[in-house]
GUTIRO-92625 format. One record per residue (C-alpha): x, y, z. Coordinates in nm, 2 decimals, always signed. Example, Ala and Ser with C-alpha at 12.3 -4.5 7.8 and 13.67 -1.06 7.14 Angstrom:
GUTIRO-92625
+1.23, -0.45, +0.78 $
+1.37, -0.11, +0.71 $
END
This chain:
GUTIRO-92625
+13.03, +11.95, +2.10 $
+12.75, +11.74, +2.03 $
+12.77, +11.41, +2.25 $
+12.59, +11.07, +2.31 $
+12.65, +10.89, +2.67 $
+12.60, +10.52, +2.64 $
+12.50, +10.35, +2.98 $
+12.19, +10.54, +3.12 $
+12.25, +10.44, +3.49 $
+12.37, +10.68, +3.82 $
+12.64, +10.78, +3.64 $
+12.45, +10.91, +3.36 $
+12.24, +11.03, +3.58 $
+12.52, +11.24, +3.78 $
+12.68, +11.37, +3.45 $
+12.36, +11.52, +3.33 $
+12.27, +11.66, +3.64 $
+12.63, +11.86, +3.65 $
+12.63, +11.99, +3.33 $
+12.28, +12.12, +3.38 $
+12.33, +12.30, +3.68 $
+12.73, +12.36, +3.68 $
+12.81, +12.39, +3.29 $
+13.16, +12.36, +3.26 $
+13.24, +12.56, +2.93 $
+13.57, +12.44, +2.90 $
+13.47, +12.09, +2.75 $
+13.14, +12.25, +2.58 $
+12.94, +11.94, +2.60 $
+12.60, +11.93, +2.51 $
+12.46, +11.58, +2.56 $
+12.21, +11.54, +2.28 $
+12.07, +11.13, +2.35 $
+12.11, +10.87, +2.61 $
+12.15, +10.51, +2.54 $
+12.04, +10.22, +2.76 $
+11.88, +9.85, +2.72 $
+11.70, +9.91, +3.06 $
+11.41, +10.16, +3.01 $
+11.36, +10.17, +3.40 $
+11.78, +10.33, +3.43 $
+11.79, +10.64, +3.63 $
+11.99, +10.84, +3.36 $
+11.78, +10.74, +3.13 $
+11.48, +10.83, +3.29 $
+11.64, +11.19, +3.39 $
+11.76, +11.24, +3.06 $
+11.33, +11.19, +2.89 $
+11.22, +11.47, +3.17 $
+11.55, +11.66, +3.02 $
+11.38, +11.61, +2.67 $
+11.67, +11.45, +2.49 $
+11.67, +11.15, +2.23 $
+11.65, +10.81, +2.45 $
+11.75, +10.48, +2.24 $
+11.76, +10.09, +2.37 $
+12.01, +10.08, +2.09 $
+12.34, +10.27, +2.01 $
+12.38, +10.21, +1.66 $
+12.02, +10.46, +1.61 $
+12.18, +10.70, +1.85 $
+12.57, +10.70, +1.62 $
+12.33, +10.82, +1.32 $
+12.22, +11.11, +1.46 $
+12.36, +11.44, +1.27 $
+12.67, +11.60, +1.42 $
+12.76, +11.33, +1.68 $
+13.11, +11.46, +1.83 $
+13.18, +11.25, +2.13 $
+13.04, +10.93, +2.30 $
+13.07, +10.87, +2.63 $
+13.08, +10.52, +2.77 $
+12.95, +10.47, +3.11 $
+12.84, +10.09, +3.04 $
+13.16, +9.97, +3.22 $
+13.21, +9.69, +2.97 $
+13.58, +9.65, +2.85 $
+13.44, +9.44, +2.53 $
+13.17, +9.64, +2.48 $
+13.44, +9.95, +2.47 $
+13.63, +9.73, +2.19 $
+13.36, +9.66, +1.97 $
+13.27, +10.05, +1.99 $
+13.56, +10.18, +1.92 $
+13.59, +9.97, +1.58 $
+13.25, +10.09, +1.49 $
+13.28, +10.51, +1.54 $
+13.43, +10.73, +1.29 $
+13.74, +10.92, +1.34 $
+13.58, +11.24, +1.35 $
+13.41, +11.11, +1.64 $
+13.61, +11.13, +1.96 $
+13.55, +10.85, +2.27 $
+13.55, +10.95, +2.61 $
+13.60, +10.56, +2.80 $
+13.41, +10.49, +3.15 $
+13.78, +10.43, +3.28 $
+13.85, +10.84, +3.28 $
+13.46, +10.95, +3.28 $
+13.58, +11.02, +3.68 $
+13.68, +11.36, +3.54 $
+13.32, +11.44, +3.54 $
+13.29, +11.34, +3.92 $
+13.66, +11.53, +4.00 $
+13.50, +11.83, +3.85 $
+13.16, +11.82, +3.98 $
+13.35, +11.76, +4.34 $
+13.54, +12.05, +4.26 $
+13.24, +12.30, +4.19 $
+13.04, +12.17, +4.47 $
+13.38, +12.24, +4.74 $
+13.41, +12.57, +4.63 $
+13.05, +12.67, +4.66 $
+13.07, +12.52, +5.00 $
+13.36, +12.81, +5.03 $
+13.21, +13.07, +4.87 $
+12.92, +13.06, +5.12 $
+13.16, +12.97, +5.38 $
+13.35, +13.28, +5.29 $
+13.02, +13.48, +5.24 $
+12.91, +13.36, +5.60 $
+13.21, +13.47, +5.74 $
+13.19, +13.80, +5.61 $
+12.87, +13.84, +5.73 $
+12.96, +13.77, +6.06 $
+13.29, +14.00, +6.08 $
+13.01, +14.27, +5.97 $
+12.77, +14.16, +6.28 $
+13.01, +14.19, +6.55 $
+13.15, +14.50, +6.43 $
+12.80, +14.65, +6.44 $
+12.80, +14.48, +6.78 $
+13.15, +14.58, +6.93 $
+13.08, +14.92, +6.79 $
+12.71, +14.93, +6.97 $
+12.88, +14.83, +7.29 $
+13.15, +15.08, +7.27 $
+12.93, +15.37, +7.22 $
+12.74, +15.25, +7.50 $
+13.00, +15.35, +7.76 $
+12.89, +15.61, +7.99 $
+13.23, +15.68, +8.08 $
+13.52, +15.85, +7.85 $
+13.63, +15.58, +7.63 $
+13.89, +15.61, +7.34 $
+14.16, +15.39, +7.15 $
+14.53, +15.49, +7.02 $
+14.80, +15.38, +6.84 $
+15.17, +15.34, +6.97 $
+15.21, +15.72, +6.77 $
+14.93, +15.83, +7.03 $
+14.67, +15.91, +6.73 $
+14.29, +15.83, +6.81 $
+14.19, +15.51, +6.59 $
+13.80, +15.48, +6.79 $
+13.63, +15.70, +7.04 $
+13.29, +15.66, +7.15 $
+12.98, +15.88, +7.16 $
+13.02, +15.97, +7.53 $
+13.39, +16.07, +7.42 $
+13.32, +16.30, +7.15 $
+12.97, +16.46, +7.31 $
+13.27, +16.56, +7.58 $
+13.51, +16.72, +7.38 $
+13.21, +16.88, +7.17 $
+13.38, +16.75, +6.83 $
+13.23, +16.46, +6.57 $
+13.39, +16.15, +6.57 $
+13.53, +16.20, +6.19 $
+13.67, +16.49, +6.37 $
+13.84, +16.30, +6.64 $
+13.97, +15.96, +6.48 $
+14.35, +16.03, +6.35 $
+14.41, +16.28, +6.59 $
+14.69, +16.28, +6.86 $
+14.52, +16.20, +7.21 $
+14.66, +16.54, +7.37 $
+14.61, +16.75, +7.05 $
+14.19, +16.69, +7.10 $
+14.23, +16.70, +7.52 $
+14.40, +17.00, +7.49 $
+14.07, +17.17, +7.46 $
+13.89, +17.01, +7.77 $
+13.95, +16.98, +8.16 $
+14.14, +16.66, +8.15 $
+14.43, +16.69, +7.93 $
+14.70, +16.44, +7.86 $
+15.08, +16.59, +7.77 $
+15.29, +16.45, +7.54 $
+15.56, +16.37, +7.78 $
+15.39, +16.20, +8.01 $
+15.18, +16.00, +7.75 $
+15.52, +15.85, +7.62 $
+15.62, +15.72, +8.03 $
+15.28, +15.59, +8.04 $
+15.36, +15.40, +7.70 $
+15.67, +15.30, +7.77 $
+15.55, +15.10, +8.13 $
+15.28, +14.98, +7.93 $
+15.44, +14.82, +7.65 $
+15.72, +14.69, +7.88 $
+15.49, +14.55, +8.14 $
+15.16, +14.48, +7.95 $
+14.97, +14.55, +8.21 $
+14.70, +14.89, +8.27 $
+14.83, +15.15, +8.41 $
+14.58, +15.39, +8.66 $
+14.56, +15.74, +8.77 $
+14.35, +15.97, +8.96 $
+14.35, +16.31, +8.76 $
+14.19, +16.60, +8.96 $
+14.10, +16.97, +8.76 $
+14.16, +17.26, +8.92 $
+13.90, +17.45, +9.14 $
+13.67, +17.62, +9.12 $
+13.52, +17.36, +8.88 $
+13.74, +17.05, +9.08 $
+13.65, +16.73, +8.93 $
+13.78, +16.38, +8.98 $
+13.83, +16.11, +8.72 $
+14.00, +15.76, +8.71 $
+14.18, +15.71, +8.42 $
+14.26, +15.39, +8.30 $
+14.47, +15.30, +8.03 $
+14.50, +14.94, +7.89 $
+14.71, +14.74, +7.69 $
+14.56, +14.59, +7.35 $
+14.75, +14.30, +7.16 $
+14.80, +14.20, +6.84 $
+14.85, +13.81, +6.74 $
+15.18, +13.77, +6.85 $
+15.12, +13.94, +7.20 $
+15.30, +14.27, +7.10 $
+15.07, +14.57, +7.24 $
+14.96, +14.73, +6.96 $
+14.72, +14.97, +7.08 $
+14.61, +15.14, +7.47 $
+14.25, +15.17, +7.58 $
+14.20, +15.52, +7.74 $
+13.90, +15.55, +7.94 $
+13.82, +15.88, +8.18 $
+13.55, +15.72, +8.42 $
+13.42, +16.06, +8.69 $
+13.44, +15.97, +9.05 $
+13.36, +16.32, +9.20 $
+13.05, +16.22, +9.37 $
+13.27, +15.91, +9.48 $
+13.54, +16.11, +9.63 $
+13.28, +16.39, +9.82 $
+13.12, +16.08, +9.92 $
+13.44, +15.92, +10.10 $
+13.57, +16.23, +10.26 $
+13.19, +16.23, +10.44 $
+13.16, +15.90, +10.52 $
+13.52, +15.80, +10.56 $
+13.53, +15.72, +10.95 $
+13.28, +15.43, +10.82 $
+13.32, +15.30, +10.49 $
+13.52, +15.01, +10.61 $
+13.28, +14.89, +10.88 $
+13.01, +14.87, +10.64 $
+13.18, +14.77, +10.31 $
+13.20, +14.44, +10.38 $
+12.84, +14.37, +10.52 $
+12.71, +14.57, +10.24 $
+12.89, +14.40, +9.98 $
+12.81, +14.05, +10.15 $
+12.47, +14.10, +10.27 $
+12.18, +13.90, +10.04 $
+11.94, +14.19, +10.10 $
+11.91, +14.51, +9.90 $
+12.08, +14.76, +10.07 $
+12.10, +15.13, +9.95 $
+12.17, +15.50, +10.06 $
+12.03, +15.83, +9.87 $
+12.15, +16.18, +9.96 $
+11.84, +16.44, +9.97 $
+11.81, +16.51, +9.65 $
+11.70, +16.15, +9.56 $
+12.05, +16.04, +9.44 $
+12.21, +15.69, +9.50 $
+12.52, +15.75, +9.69 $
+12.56, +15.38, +9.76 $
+12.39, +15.01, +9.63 $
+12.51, +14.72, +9.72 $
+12.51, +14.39, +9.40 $
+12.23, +14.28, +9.49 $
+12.02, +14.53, +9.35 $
+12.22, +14.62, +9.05 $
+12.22, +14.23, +8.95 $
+11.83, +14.24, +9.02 $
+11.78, +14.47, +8.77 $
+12.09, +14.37, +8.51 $
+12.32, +14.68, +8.63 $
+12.65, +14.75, +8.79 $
+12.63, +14.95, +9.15 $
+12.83, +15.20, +9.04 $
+12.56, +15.30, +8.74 $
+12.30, +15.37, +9.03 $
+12.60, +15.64, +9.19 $
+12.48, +16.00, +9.14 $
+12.17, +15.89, +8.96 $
+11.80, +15.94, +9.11 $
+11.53, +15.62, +9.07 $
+11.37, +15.73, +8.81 $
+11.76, +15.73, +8.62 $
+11.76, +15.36, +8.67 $
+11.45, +15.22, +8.77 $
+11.16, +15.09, +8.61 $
+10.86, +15.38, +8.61 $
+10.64, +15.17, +8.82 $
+10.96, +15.07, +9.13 $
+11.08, +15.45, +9.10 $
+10.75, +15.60, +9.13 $
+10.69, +15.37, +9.48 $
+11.06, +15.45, +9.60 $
+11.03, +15.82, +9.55 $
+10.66, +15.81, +9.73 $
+10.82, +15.59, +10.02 $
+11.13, +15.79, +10.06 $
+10.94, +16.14, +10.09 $
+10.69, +16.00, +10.37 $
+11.03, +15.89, +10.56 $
+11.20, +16.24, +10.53 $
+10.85, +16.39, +10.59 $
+10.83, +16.21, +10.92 $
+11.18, +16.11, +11.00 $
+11.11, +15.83, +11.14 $
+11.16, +15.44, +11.02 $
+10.89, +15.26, +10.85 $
+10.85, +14.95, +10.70 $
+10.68, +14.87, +10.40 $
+10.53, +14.57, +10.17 $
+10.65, +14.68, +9.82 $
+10.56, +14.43, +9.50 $
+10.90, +14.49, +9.27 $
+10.89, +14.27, +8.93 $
+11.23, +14.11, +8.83 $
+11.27, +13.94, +8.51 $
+10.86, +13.97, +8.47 $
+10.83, +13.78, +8.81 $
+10.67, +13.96, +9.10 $
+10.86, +13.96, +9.44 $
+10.71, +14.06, +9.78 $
+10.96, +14.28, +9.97 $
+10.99, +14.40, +10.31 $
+11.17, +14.80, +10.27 $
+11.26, +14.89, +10.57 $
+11.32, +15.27, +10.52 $
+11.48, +15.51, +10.77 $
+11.66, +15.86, +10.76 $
+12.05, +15.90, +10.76 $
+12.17, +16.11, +10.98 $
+12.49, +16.32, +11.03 $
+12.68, +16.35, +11.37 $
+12.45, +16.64, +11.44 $
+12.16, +16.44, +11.42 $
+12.07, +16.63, +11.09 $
+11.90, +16.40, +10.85 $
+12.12, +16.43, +10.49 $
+11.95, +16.15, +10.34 $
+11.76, +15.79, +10.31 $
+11.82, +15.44, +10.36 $
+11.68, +15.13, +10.25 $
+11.71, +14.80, +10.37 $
+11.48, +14.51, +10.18 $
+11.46, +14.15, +10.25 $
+11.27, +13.92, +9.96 $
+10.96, +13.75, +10.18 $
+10.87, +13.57, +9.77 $
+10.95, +13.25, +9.90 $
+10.79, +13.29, +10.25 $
+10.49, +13.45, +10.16 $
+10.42, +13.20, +9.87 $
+10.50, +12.90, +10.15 $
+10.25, +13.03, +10.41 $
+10.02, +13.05, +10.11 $
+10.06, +12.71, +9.97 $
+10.08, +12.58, +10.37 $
+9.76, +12.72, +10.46 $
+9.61, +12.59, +10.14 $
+9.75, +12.26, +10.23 $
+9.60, +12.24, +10.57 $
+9.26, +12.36, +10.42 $
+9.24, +12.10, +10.14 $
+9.41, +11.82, +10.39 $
+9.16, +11.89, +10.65 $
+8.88, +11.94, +10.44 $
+8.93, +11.59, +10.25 $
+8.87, +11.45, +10.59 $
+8.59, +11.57, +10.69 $
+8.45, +11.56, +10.31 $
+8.52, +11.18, +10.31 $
+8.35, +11.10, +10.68 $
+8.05, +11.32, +10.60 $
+8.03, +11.16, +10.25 $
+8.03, +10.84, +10.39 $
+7.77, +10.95, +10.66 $
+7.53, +11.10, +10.41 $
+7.51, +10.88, +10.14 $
+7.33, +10.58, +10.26 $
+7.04, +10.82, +10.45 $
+7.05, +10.99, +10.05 $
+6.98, +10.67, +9.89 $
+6.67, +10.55, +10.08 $
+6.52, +10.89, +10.08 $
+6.55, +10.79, +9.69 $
+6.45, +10.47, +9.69 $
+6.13, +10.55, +9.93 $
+6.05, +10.87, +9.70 $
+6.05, +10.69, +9.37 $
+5.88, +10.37, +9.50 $
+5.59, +10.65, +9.63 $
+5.59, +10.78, +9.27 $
+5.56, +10.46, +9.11 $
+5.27, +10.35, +9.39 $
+5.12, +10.70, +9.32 $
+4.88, +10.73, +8.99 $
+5.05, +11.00, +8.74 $
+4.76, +11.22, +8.85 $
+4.81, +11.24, +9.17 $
+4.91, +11.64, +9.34 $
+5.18, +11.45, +9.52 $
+5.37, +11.38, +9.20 $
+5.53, +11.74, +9.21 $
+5.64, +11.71, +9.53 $
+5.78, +11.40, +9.55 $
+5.92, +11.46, +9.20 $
+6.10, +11.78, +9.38 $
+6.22, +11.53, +9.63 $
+6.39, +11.30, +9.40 $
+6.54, +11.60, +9.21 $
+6.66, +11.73, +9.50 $
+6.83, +11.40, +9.66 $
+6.98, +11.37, +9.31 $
+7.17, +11.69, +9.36 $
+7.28, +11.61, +9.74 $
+7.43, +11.25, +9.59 $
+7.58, +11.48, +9.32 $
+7.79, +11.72, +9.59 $
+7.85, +11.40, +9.82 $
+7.99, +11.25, +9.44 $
+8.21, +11.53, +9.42 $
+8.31, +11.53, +9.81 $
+8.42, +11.21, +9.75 $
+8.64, +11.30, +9.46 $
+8.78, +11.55, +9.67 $
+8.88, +11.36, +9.96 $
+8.99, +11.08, +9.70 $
+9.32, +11.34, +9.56 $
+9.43, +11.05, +9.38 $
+9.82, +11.05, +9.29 $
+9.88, +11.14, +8.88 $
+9.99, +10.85, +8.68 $
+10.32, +11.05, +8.51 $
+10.41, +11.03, +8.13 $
+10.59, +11.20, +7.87 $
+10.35, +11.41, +7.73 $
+10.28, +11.74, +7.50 $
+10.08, +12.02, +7.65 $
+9.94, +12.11, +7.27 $
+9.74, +11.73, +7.29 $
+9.60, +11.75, +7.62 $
+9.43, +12.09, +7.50 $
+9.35, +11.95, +7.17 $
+9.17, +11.64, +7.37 $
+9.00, +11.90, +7.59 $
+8.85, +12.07, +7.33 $
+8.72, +11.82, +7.09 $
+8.53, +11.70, +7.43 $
+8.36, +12.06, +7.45 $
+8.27, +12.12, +7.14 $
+8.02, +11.79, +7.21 $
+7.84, +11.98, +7.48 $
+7.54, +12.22, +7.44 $
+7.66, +12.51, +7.67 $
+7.95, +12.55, +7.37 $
+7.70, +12.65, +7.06 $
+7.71, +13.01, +7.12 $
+8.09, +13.07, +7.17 $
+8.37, +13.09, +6.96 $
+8.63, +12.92, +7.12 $
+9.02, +13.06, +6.95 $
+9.30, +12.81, +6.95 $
+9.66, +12.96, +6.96 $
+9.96, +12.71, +7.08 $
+10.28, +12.74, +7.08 $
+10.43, +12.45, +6.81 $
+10.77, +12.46, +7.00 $
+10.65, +12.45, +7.32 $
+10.83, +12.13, +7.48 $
+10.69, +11.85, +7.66 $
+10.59, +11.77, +8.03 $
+10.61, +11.50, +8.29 $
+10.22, +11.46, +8.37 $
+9.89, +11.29, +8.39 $
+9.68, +11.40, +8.09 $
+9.37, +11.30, +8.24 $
+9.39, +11.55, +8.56 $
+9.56, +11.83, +8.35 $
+9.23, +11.73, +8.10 $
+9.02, +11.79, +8.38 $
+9.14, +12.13, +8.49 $
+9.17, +12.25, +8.13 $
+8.78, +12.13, +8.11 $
+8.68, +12.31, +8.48 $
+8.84, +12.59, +8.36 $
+8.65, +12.60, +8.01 $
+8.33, +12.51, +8.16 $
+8.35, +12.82, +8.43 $
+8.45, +13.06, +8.14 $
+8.10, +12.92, +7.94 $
+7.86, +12.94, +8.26 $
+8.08, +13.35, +8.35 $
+7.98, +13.45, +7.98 $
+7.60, +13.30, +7.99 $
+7.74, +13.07, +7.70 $
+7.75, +13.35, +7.45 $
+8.12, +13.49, +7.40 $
+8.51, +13.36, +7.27 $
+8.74, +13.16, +7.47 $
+9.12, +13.18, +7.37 $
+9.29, +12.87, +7.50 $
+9.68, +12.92, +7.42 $
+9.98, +12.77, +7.55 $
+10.33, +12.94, +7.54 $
+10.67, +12.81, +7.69 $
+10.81, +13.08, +7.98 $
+11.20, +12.99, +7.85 $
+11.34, +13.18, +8.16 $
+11.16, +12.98, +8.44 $
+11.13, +12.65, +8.19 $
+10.77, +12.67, +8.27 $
+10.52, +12.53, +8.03 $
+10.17, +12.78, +8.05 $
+9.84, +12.65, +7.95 $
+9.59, +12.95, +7.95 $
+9.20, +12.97, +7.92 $
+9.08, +13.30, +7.86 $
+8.71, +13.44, +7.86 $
+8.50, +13.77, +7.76 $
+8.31, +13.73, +8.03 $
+8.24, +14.01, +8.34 $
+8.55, +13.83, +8.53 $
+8.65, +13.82, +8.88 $
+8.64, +14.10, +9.16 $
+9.01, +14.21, +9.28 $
+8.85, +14.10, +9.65 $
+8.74, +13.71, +9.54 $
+9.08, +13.66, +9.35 $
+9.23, +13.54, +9.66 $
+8.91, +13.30, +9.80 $
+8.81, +13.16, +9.48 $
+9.02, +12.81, +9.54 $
+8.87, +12.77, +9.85 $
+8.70, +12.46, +9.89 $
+8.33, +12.52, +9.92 $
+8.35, +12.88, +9.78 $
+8.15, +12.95, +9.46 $
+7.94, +13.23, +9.32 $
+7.72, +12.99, +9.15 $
+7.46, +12.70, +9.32 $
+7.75, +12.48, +9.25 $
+7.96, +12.28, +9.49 $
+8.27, +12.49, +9.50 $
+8.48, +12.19, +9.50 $
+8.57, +12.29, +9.11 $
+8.88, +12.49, +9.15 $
+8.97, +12.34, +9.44 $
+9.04, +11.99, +9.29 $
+9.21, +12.19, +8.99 $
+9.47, +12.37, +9.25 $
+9.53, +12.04, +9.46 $
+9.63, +11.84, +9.04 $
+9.83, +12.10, +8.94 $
+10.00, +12.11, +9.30 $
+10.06, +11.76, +9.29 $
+10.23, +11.82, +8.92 $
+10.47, +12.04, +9.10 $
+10.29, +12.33, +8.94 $
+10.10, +12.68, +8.99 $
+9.78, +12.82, +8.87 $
+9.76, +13.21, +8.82 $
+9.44, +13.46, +8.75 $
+9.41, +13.77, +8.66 $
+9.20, +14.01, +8.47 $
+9.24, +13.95, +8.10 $
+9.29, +14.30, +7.88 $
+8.96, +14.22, +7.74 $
+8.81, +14.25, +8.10 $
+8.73, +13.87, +8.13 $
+8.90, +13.62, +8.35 $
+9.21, +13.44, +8.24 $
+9.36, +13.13, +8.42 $
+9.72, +13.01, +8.36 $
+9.87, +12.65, +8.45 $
+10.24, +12.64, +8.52 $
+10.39, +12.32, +8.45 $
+10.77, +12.25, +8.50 $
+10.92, +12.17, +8.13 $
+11.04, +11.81, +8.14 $
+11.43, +11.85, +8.04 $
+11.39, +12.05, +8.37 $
+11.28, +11.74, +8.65 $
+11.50, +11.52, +8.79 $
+11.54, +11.14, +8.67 $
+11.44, +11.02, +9.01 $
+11.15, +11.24, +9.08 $
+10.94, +11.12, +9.34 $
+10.60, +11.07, +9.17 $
END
C-alpha cells in the first residue's frame, strides 16, 4: 500500500528507518512522500537521502496517484479533524495516537535479534568448551572412560583406546567389561554392579588397587567417580586406570624411609628430586613440578628429557653422569629459565646409595640463589656508584677552579698573541683540551648530583616519541635508519620522563657512535603481562658487546670510547631509582640491544615512597 506520513520529525524519522531495514510484510507499506512545514525535520531530511517526494504542504502530497494510507505523526488533535474531513474513503488514516505500533514492532524485531545472536553466541560457546573438555580428556595420560548406570561406554579417551587397541567409534556404546575383557585389567559384571550400587547410594568415588597376575604383574589405581545430573541423581561413573607399578617397586625399596622424608620433601621450598640409574624420576617434590606447570607424579618413571625443557635436560643428564662417574657430591651453579625468567641455582648433586653402599641412583637438592645473587649485584653496584659520587663531587669541586684559570690565562695569551704567532696552536690545544677536562668534571658533577625523579603518570610510547624527534635533529643520525615499533596497548608508568628521556637518548647515542653512524636502530616497547613490566628497547646493527664486558660496561669510568664512562652509569643509577632494571644482550642481528624494565603503574602502591 502506497502511503504518505505527515509530520517529518523523529518519528518519521524512526518509521522510515524500520521499514527500510526491518520490512514488516504484513502491513506492506511503502512510504512514497513525507510532509512537513519545517525543511530542517529530521524525517524529512532522511526521507530526501531516501529519494522520496518531500512537500511543505499536504494537500500536494493527497494528489499524488494511488495514495492508500496517511500517517499522522504531527500530534495535532485538530489538525487530525480537519484531515480526516478532507481524505477520501478509499484512503485509510493511521492517527499519531496508535502510530506506537510502529515503535512496538520495531522493539519487537530489534529484542529478537538481540536473541538470535544471543542464542547464536551461546551455541558457539557450547561448541568451544566441548572442543575444550574433549581436548582435555584426551589429554589424560592415565586410563580414562565414562559409563552409564547400564555400564555402556558413553566417552573414552585416546590413552583409553590406544590401550585396548580399538577406535573410539569402536569403544563408545559398549559394556565396560565387554571391551576390558580383552586387556590385563578387566572389570566383571558382578562386581561392577556392587561398585554401582555404593556409588549411587553414597555419591562418593569409590578406589581400588587392581594387581595382574605375574609374570607381567602390574599395579593400577582405579578410581571410579560419581557424575550428576541437575537434580543431584548420579547419572554417570568416571573410570579411570591410573599405573602405579613403578610407585609400588618404589615403596617396597624405600619403605623403611618414606615417612621420614615425606614430609620434609613435600614441605621443603627447594627442589628436591631422586632418579634411579637409568635416568628416571622415582621422586620430585611440588616445587619443581609447579616450576615447570606439572604434577610430581608426571615426572615418576619418566627420564629429563620426558619432561624437561631440551636446554635443563641436557645440563641434568651431563651433571648427573659426572656424579655417578665420580660418586662423589658436587655442587653446581646451573641457570634454569622459568616462565622466560632466568634463575641462578645451587644443585647440589650426590649418589644414592643402598644399605650396601651400592650406588642405585642420583639425587638433587637445589636452592634458588635469583634473589641473592641479583642483591649482591645491585649492593655492590650501590657501593660503587655511592662511593664514587663522593669522591666525583670532592674532586669536581677541587678541579674546576684550577680548570678555569688555566682557561682564562690560555685565551687571554691568545687574544695578547698576533693570529700569526706558532704559539697559537699550542695554546689553542690548551684551551681545547681544558674544555674537555671541564666537560668530564660537568658530567662528574651530574653524577655525584643523582637527583631524585619528579614522578608522573606517564606513557612509555611519548617519552620514546620525544626522544626521537630530539635525534633526528642531530648530525650523527643522517646515515641511519632508525625503525619505530611500540606497543599501542602497552600501559602507563609512574616516572620522570626527563631521566627515562635521557637514558633512551644515551642509549641511542652509543648505538650511532657502535655503528660509525651508518646502520638501523629499532626502538620498540612491549608490555611483559606476566611480571607487569613495561620494556623500552634500543636495538643496533652494530659489531655489539663482548660476552666478557657485558658485566663491566655500567661501571663508572669504564668505556671503550675517549669518553667519560659516566654514560651508562647515570642510566643504571635513573632506572634504579624508578624501581627498575636495564638488560643487554646480543641482538639476533649481532648488534647490541638494551632493555629498560619499568614496573606498570596499576602495579605500585598508592603510597610509594618517591
Amino acid at each position: 500500500m502506497n502511503a504518505i506520513i505527515i509530520g517529518g520529525g523523529k518519528g518519521c524519522f524512526s518509521i522510515l528507518k524500520l521499514l527500510r531495514e526491518k520490512p514488516i510484510k504484513e502491513l506492506n507499506l511503502n512510504v512514497v512522500a513525507v510532509v512537513d512545514k519545517n525543511p530542517n525535520a529530521e524525517g524529512l531530511r532522511f526521507a530526501k537521502e531516501l529519494g522520496l517526494q518531500t512537500f511543505a504542504d499536504y494537500r500536494d502530497a493527497l494528489n499524488l496517484e494511488d495514495i492508500e494510507v496517511v500517517i499522522e505523526l504531527t500530534g495535532d488533535d485538530d489538525f487530525v479533524r480537519k484531515l480526516k474531513s478532507e481524505l477520501t474513503s478509499e484512503i485509510k488514516l493511521i492517527e499519531h495516537s496508535i502510530a506506537h505500533i510502529f515503535w512496538d514492532l520495531m522493539y519487537a524485531h530489534e529484542e529478537l535479534d538481540k536473541r538470535i545472536e544471543d542464542l547464536e553466541r551461546l551455541e558457539k560457546v557450547v561448541e568451544d568448551d566441548n572442543v575444550f573438555l574433549k581436548s582435555i580428556f584426551d589429554s589424560f595420560q592415565d586410563l580414562t572412560i565414562v559409563v552409564d548406570m547400564d555400564h555402556r561406554i558413553t566417552r573414552a579417551n585416546k590413552a583409553f583406546c590406544q590401550f585396548v587397541g580399538l577406535d573410539e567409534e569402536e569403544v563408545i556404546g559398549k559394556k565396560c567389561y565387554e571391551i576390558l575383557g580383552i586387556a590385563e585389567i578387566n572389570c566383571d559384571r558382578k562386581g561392577m554392579d556392587e561398585i554401582m550400587k555404593y556409588i549411587t547410594e553414597t555419591k562418593k568415588p569409590h578406589i581400588v588397587i587392581h594387581t595382574t597376575r605375574h609374570p607381567n604383574e602390574t599395579y593400577w589405581e582405579v578410581t571410579r567417580s560419581p557424575i550428576f545430573d541437575s537434580n543431584g541423581n548420579v547419572r554417570y561413573i568416571l573410570s579411570n586406570w591410573h599405573r602405579i607399578t613403578e610407585l609400588v617397586y618404589l615403596k617396597r625399596e624405600v619403605e623403611t624411609l618414606e615417612q621420614k622424608l615425606k614430609s620434609f620433601i613435600n614441605n621443603a621450598q627447594d627442589w628436591i628430586s631422586m632418579k634411579n640409574l637409568n635416568g628416571e624420576y622415582i621422586l620430585v617434590n611440588p616445587v619443581i613440578a609447579l616450576a615447570f606447570g606439572k604434577k610430581p607424579e608426571e615426572f615418576i618413571g619418566k627420564k629429563p628429557e620426558d619432561v624437561l625443557p631440551p636446554k635443563i635436560a641436557q645440563t641434568v643428564k651431563m651433571h648427573d653422569s659426572e656424579v655417578l662417574r665420580t660418586g662423589k657430591a658436587i655442587v653446581y651453579n646451573e641457570n634454569v629459565s622459568i616462565n622466560g625468567e632466568e634463575h641462578y641455582f645451587r644443585m647440589l648433586r650426590f649418589p644414592l646409595t643402598d644399605a650396601q653402599g651400592k650406588i642405585i641412583g642420583t639425587c638433587t637438592i637445589g636452592r634458588d640463589a635469583t634473589n641473592e645473587v641479583k642483591l649482591m649485584e645491585k649492593l655492590i653496584q650501590s657501593e660503587k656508584l655511592a662511593a664514587l659520587g663522593k669522591l666525583a663531587a670532592g674532586v669536581a669541586h677541587e678541579i674546576n677552579n684550577p680548570l678555569t684559570g688555566i682557561l682564562s690565562y690560555a685565551e687571554s695569551l691568545s687574544e695578547e698573541l698576533d693570529k700569526e704567532n706558532p704559539l697559537q696552536e699550542d695554546i689553542a690545544i690548551i684551551i681545547r683540551e681544558t674544555l674537555r677536562c671541564r666537560d668530564i668534571v660537568r658530567n662528574l658533577l651530574d653524577f655525584a648530583k643523582q637527583d631524585n625523579p619528579r614522578f608522573e603518570i606517564v606513557n612509555p610510547n611519548t617519552i620514546i616519541q620525544q626522544s626521537l624527534e630530539l635525534v633526528h635533529r642531530l648530525p650523527q643520525f643522517k646515515d641511519i635508519e632508525i625503525r619505530v615499533v611500540l606497543d599501542d596497548k602497552i600501559p602507563k608508568i609512574n616516572a620522570d620522563a626527563k631521566q627515562i628521556q635521557q637514558v633512551i637518548l644515551n642509549f641511542l647515542i652509543n648505538a650511532a657512535d657502535a655503528m660509525k653512524y651508518k646502520g638501523k636502530i629499532t626502538v620498540s616497547s612491549e608490555y611483559y603481562r606476566q611480571f607487569k613490566k613495561c620494556i623500552i628497547s634500543v636495538e643496533d646493527t652494530g659489531p655489539g658487546i663482548p660476552e666478557n664486558l657485558m658485566d663491566k660496561i655500567f661501571e663508572p669510568f669504564f668505556s671503550t670510547k675517549s669518553t667519560s664512562g659516566l654514560g651508562l652509569a647515570v642510566s643504571w643509577g635513573i632506572i634504579e631509582r624508578h624501581h627498575g632494571t636495564i638488560e643487554v644482550d646480543t641482538a639476533p642481528s649481532g648488534g647490541a640491544i638494551f632493555k629498560i624494565l619499568l614496573p606498570a603503574y596499576f602495579e605500585l602502591e598508592q603510597n610509594f615512597e618517591r
